[in-house]
MISE-301084 format. One record per residue (C-alpha): residue in three letters; x, y, z. Coordinates in pm, whole numbers, padded with zeros to 5 digits, always signed. Layout:
BEGIN
ALAXYZ...
This chain:
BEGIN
UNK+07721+08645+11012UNK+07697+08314+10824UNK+07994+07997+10894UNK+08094+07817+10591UNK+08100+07436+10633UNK+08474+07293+10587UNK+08474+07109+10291UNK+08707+06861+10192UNK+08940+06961+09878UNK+08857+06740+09555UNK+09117+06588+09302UNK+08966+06787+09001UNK+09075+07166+09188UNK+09425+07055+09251UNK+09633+07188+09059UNK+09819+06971+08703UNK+10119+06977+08970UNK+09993+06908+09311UNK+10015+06496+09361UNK+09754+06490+09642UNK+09497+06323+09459UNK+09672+05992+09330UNK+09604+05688+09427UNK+09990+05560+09527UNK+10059+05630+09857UNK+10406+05863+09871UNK+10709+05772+10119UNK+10599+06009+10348UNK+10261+05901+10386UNK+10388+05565+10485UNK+10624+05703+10681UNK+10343+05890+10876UNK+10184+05578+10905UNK+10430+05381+11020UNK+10526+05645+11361UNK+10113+05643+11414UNK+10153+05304+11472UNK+10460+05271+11633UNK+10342+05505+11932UNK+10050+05274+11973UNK+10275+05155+12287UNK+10018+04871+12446UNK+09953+04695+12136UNK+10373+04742+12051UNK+10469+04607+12386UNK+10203+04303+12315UNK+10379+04232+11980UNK+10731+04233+12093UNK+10661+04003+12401UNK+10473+03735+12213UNK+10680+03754+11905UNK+11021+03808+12066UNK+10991+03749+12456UNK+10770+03454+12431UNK+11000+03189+12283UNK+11327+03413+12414UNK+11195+03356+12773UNK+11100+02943+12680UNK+11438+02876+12566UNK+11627+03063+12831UNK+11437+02861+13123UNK+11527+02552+12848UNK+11853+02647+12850UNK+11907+02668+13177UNK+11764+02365+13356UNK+11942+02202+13103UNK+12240+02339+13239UNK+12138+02236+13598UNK+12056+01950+13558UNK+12072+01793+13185UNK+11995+01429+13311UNK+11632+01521+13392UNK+11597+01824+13114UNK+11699+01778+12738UNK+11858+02006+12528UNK+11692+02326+12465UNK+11733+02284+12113UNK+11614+01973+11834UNK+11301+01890+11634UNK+11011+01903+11895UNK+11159+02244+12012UNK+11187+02383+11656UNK+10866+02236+11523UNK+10632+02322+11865UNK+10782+02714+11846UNK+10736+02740+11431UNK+10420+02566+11375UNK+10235+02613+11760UNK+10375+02976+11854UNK+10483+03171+11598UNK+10241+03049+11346UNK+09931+03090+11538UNK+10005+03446+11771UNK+10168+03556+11466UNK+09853+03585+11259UNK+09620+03674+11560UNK+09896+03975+11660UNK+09886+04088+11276UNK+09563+04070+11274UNK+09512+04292+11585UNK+09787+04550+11413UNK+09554+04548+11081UNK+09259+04652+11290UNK+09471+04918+11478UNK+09617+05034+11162UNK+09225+05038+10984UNK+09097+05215+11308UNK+09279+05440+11417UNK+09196+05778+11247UNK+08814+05695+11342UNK+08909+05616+11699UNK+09081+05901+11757UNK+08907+06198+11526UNK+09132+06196+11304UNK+08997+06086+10989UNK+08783+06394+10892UNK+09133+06615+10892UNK+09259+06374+10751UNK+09022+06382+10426UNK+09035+06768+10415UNK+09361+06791+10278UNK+09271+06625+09961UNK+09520+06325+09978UNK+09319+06015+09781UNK+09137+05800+10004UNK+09248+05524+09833UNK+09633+05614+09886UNK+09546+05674+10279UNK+09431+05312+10285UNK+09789+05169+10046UNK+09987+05337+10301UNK+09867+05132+10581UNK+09989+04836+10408UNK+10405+04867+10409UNK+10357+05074+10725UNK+10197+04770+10918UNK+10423+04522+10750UNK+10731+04719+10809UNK+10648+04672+11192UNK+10539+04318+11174UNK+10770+04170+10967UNK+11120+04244+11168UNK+10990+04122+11517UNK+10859+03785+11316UNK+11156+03763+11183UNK+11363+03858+11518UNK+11174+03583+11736UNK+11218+03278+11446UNK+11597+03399+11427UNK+11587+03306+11825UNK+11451+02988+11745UNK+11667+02899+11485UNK+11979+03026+11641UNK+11937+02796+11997UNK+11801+02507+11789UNK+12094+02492+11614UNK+12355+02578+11867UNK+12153+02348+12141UNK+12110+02078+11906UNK+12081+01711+12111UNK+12341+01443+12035UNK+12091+01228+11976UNK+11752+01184+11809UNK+11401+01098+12024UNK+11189+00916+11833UNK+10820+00815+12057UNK+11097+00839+12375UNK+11334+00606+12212UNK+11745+00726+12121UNK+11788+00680+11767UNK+12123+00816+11590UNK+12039+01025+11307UNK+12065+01016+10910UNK+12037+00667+10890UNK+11927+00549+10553UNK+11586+00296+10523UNK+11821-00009+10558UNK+12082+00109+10806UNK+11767+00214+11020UNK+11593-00147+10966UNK+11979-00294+11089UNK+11973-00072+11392UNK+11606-00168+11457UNK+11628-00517+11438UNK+12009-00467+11653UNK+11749-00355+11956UNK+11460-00551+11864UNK+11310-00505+12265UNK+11328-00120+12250UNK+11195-00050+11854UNK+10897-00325+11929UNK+10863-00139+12258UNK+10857+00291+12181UNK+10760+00272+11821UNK+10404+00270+11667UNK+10296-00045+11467UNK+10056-00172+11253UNK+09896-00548+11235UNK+10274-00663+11399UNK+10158-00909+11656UNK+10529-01031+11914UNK+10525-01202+12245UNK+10726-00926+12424UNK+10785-00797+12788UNK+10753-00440+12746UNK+10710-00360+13133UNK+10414-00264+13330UNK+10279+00037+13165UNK+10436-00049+12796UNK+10345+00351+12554UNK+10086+00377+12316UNK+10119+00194+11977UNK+10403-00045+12132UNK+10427-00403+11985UNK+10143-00592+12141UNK+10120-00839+12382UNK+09873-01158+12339UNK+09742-01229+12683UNK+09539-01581+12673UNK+09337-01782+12926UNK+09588-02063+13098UNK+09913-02090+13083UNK+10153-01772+12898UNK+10192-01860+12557UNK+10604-01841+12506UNK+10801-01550+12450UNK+10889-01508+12057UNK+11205-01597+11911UNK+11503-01333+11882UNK+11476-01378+11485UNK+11077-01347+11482UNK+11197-01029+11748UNK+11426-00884+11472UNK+11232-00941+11189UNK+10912-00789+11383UNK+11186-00499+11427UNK+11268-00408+11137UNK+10932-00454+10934UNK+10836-00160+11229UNK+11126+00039+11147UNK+10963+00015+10736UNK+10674+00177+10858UNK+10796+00445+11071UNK+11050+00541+10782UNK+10818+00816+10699UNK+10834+00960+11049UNK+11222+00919+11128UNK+11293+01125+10791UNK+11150+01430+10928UNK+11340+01425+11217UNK+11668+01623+11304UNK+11891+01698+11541UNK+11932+02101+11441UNK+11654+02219+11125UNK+11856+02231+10799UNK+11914+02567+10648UNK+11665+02511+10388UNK+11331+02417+10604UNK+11443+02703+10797UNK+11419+02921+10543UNK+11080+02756+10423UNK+10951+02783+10804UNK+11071+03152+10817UNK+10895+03216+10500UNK+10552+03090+10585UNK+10569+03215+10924UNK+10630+03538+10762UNK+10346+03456+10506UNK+10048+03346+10830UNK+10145+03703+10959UNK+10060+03933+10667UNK+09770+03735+10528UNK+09615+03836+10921UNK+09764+04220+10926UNK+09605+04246+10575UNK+09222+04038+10671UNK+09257+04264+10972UNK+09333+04580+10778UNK+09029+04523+10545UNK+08817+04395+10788UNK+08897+04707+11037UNK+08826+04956+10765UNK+08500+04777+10691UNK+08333+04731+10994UNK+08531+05042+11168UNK+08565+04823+11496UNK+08888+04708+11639UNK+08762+04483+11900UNK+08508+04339+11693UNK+08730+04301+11425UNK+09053+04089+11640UNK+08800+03876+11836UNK+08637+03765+11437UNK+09026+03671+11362UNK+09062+03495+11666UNK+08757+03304+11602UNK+08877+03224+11269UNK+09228+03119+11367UNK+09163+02958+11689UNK+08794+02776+11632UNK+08689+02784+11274UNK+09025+02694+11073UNK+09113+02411+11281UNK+08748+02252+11235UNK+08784+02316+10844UNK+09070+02154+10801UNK+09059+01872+11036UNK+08661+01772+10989UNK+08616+01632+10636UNK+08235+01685+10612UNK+08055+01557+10338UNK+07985+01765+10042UNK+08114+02039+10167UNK+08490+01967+10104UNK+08546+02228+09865UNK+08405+02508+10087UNK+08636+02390+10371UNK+08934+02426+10152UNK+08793+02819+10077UNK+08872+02864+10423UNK+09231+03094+10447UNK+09325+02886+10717UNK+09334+02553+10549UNK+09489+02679+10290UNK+09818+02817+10445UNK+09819+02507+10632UNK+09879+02321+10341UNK+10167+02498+10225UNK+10333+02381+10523UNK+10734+02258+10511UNK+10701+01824+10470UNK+10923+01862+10763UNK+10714+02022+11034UNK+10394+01849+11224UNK+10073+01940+11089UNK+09966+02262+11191UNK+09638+02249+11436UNK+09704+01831+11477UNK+09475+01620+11336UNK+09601+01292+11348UNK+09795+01282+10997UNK+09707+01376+10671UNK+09449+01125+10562UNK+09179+01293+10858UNK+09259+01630+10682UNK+09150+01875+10434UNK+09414+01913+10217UNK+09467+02092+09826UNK+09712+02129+09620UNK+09976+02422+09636UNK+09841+02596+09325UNK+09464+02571+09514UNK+09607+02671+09831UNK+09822+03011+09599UNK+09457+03086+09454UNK+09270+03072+09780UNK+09505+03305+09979UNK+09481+03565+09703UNK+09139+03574+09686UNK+09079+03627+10072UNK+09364+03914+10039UNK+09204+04098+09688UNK+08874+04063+09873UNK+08908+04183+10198UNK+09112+04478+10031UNK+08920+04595+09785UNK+08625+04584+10089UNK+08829+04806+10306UNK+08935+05027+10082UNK+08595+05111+09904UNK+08429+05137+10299UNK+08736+05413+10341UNK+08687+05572+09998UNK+08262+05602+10060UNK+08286+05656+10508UNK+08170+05983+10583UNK+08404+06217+10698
């Protein structure tokens, strides 16, 4: 008595009728998809408490010291908040969490046997592969948008009174001039808190006056004499001129429409990892492999790219994904990954930055779906 090797069914002996050999993934494949990864229960529990819990729990204990004891804590809400949880939290777990769903959602059939039945049926490789994608994304995108709704929601309704500006109280949306008058009104304080450049005053800032303060001339002999309270204002509000720049991004509560922005490209760092992670899954066929290569790309390599210029090698850097989404970055927010202000950076323009980030995405998924289409079953 002979066996007969199971063979897979082909798309040329399906019937004119039987859909199991195109290429578009149907609802229920996605559907499938979608459960499969929803029971994955550690790596669901790890999205939902970075995503959600993380900056639910940080605004909570925020909220409540500020309750106890708001002399000592500020509001839980404001720029800093806003800016460290978008651009620092969400923005950087957010892609390395997508990226670790990509590789669970490339890996999974091989990690658990499941591929080979899966290929016997006849359904198109290539639709198997499709169906990851809106699976995947239907998970990630809710609990990204969940934890920035958080955000926005105490940032607004815990907004500070006033602004902080380097430490100093500054009321907010004050034009360039009314700024300058409000400067130069207290001279001791702007000279004092705010960075300047090639201002030289005779001014008492205290023991341990902050970084960038107005400076203070110290001479052999006697203490040269304190300046004048018109070379004091005028010193003011030339300062106030060149943090303009700076005091225009801040707010009290984000405006609806750099929320929106920030919600957007939040949204956008997340799939561009769940898709890299997808492809790069399916290629290699190695989860762990695959999340520690987007951690090292998140956490090591895209911060060097974009905030080393090296010589010659400028327009390679700004290949990198990384720098790229960092570009299209709301004006409003700090620079993603530091770097000490835009003119130590890589940067592009937002039509260079569009082309890059499609060409990672058509790459790595055309690479993961031909490894799935030609992987033995």
């Amino acid at each position: 008595m002979t066996a007969t090797p199971e063979v897979g069914i082909s798309a040329a002996s399906l019937p004119p009728t039987d859909r199991r050999g195109s290429p578009i993934p149907t609802f229920a494949m996605i559907a499938t998809r979608f459960l499969e990864l929803g029971k994955r229960r550690g790596l669901m529990v790890a999205l939902i408490a970075v995503l959600v819990g993380l900056p639910t729990v940080f605004l909570a204990v925020r909220l409540v010291l500020h309750a106890v004891a708001p002399q000592t804590y500020g509001p839980a809400g404001g720029y800093d908040i806003f800016a460290g949880l978008s651009s620092g939290v969400l923005y950087t777990f957010g892609f390395i969490l997508a990226a670790a769903l990509g590789a669970a959602a490339a890996t999974g059939d091989l990690t658990d046997g499941m591929f080979r039945h899966l290929v016997v049926t006849g359904r198109s490789r290539l639709a198997l592969y499709l169906a990851r994608i809106p699976a995947g994304l239907a998970i990630l995108a809710p609990l990204v948008a969940v934890g920035f709704a958080v955000v926005c929601a105490v940032c607004v309704l815990a907004a500070p009174t006033n602004l902080s500006l380097n430490g100093l109280s500054v009321p907010a949306r004050l034009s360039e001039s009314q700024l300058q008058t409000w400067a130069a009104d207290h001279a001791t304080e702007t000279l004092c808190h705010f960075p300047s450049r090639n201002i030289t005053v005779e001014i008492r800032c205290g023991p341990q006056p902050p970084s960038g303060s107005g400076q203070v001339t110290k001479r052999r002999g006697s203490p040269p004499p304190p300046s004048s309270p018109a070379e004091l204002r005028a010193a003011a509000a030339q300062v106030a001129r060149q943090n303009w720049a700076e005091y225009q991004k801040q707010f009290l509560y984000p405006p609806l429409s750099l929320m929106v922005k920030t919600g957007l490209w939040i949204e956008l760092e997340a799939a561009i990892g769940f898709l890299l992670g997808l492809g790069l899954g399916s290629l290699i066929g190695q989860r762990t492999v695959t999340v520690v290569m987007m951690i090292v790309l998140e956490v090591i390599l895209t911060p060097i790219a974009l905030r080393t210029r090296i010589p010659h090698m400028i327009n390679l850097q700004r290949g990198v994904v990384g720098v790229a989404t960092a570009n299209l970055e709301p004006g409003q927010l700090p620079l993603a990954f530091g770097g000490g202000g835009r003119d130590f950076r890589v940067t592009e323009s937002a039509g260079t930055a569009v082309a890059v980030i499609l060409a990672w995405l058509l790459v790595w998924s055309v690479l993961g779906a031909w490894r799935m289409m030609t992987r033995d079953a």
